[in-house]
C-alpha positions in Angstrom: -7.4 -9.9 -5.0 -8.6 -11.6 -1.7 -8.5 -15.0 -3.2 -4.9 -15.1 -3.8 -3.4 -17.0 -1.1 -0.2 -15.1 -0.9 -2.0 -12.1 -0.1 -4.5 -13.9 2.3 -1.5 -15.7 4.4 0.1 -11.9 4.3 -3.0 -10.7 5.3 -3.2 -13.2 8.4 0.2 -12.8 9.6 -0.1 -9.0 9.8 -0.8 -7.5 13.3 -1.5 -3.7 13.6 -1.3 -1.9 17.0 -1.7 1.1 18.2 1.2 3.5 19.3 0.9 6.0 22.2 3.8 8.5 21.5 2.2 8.6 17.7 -1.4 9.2 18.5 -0.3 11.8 20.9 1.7 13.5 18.5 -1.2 13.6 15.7 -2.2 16.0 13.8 1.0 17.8 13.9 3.0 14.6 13.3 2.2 11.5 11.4 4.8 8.5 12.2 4.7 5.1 11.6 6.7 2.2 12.3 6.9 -1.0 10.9 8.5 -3.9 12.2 8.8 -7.5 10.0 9.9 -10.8 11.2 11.7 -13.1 8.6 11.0 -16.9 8.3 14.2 -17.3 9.8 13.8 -14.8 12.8 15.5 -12.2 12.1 13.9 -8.8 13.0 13.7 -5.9 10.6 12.4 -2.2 12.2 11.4 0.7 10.4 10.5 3.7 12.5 9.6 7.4 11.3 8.4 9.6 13.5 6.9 12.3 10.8 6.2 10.9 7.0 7.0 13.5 4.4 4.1 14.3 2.9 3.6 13.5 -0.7 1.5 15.6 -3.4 -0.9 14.2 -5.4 1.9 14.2 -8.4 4.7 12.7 -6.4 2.7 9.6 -5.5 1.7 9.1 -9.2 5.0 9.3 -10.3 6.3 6.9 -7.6 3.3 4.4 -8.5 3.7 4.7 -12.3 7.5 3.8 -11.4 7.1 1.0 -9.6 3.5 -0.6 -11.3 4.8 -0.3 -15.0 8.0 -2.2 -13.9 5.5 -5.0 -12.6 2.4 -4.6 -14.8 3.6 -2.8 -17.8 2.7 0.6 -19.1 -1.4 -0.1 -20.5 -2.3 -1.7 -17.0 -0.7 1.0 -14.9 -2.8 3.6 -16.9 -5.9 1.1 -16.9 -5.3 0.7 -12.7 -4.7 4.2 -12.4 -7.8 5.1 -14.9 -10.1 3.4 -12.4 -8.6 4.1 -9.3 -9.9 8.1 -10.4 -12.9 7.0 -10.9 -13.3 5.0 -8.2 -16.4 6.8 -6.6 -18.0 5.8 -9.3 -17.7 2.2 -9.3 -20.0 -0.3 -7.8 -17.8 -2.4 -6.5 -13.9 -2.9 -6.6 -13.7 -6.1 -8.7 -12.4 -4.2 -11.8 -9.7 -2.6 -9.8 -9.0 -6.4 -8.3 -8.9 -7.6 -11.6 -6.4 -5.5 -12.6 -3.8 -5.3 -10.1 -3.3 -9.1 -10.7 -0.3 -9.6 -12.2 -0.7 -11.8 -15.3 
């Protein structure tokens, strides 16, 4: 995973920074923004001040939706197989392995 370039020139053009208003609204609220600037400049802003909280099924569902159109449907259940037992691993090169898209 961390020896794709992509991901590595992602990696080291991503800044994260700390936000006043959030941490002093934590625990009740959990915000997050995100702000992106294009190759050409342009400046895209995301800002939510509370994130719906997700159950355990919803985020399955929404990563099964969006991995099997990506990876197909035996590597999303291999990814997702591993990912619960995670704990259990000795290190994370299987799951690496797998989220590489073939």
């Amino acid at each position: 995973l961390f020896s794709d370039p992509e991901i590595m020139r992602l990696a080291s053009a991503t800044t994260i920074e700390a936000d006043p208003a959030f941490t002093a609204a934590y625990p009740q609220m959990q915000g997050a923004a995100v702000t992106v600037t294009l190759r050409d400049g342009q400046i895209r802003k995301r800002r939510l001040d509370d994130l719906v909280p997700a159950t355990p099924a919803e985020i399955r569902a929404r990563f099964r939706l969006a991995s099997e159109k990506v990876l197909g449907p035996a590597a999303t259940a291999a990814i997702e197989t591993t990912i619960d037992a995670l704990e259990r691993q000795e290190d994370i090169e299987t799951l690496g392995t797998l989220l590489q898209k073939k």
